[in-house]
VOVO-989042 format. One record per residue (C-alpha): residue number from 1; z, x, y. Coordinates in pm, 1 decimal. Layout:
N
> NUM	Z	X	Y
...
REM end
This chain:
83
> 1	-2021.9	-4471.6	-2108.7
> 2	-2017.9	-4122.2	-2251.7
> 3	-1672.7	-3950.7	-2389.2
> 4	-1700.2	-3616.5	-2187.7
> 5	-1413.4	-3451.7	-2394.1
> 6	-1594.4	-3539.4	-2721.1
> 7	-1920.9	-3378.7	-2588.1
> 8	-1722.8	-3050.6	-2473.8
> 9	-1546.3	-3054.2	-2797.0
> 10	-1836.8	-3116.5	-3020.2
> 11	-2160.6	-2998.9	-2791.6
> 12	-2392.3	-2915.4	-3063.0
> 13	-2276.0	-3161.5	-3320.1
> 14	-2091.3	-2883.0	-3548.5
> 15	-1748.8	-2920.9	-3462.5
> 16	-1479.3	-2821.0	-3179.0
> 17	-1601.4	-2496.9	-3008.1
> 18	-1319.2	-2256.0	-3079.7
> 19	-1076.2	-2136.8	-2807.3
> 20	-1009.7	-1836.4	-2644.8
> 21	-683.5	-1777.8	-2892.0
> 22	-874.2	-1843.3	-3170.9
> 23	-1196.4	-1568.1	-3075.5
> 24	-889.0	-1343.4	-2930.9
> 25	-782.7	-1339.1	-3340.4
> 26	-1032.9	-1337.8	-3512.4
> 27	-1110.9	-1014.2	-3700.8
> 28	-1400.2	-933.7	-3553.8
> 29	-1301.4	-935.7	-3206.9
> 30	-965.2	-700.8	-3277.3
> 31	-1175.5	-475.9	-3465.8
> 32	-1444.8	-505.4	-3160.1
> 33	-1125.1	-431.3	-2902.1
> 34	-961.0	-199.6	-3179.6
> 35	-1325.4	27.0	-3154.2
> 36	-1351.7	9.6	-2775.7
> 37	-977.2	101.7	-2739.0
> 38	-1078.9	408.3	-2938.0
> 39	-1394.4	483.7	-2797.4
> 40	-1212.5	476.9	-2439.9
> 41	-890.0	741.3	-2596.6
> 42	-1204.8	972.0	-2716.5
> 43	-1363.5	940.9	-2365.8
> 44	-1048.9	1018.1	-2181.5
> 45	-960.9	1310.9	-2419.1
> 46	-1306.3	1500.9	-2327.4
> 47	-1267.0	1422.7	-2026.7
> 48	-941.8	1559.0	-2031.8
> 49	-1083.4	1897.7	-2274.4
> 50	-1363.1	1941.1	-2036.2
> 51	-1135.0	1941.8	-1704.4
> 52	-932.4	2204.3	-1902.6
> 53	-1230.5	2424.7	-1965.5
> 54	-1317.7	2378.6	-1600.7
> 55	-1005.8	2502.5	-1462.4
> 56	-1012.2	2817.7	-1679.9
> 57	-1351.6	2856.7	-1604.2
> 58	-1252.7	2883.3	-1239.5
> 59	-928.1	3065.6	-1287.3
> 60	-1137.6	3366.0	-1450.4
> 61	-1394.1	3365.5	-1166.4
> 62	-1057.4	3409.4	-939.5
> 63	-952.0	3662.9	-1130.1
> 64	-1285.8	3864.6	-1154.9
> 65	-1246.8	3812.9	-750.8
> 66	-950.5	3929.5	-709.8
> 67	-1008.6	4258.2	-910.3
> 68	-1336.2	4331.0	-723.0
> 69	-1127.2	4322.0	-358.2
> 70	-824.3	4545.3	-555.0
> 71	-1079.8	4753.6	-614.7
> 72	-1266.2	4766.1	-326.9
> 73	-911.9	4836.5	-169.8
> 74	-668.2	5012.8	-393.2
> 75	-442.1	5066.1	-133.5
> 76	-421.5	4711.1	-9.4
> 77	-562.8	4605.9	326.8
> 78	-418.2	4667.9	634.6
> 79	-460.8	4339.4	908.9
> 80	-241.3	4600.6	1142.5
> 81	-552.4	4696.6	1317.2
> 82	-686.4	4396.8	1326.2
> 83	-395.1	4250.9	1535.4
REM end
């Protein structure tokens, strides 16, 4: 009869596969999680620089808007007449 744990720890005849604590330390993988962990900050900060630029963007066009009606109506409009 077979040994099932022997064949899970030794499938390929090289040894005991490693576990997920030892992959989780080796240097590869924190420099692998280390580079995606930066790659996400940079992603989020444009993000964040772009949503910035966006709002100014729009806060100009309001501006630009609001002048044009000031000075279509320097004296302010009147909803009196309106009413």
């Amino acid at each position: 009869m077979p040994n099932y744990n022997q064949s899970q720890n030794d499938p390929a005849g090289i040894g005991p596969t490693p576990t997920y604590v030892d992959q989780a330390m080796s240097p590869d993988t924190t420099q692998f999680y280390a580079d995606q962990q930066a790659a996400a900050d940079a992603a989020a900060l444009l993000a964040q620089q772009e949503a910035a630029a966006q709002a100014e963007k729009d806060a100009k066009i309001r501006q630009q808007q609001m002048d044009e009606i000031n000075q279509m109506f320097p004296q302010g409009f009147n909803f009196r007449g309106m009413l």
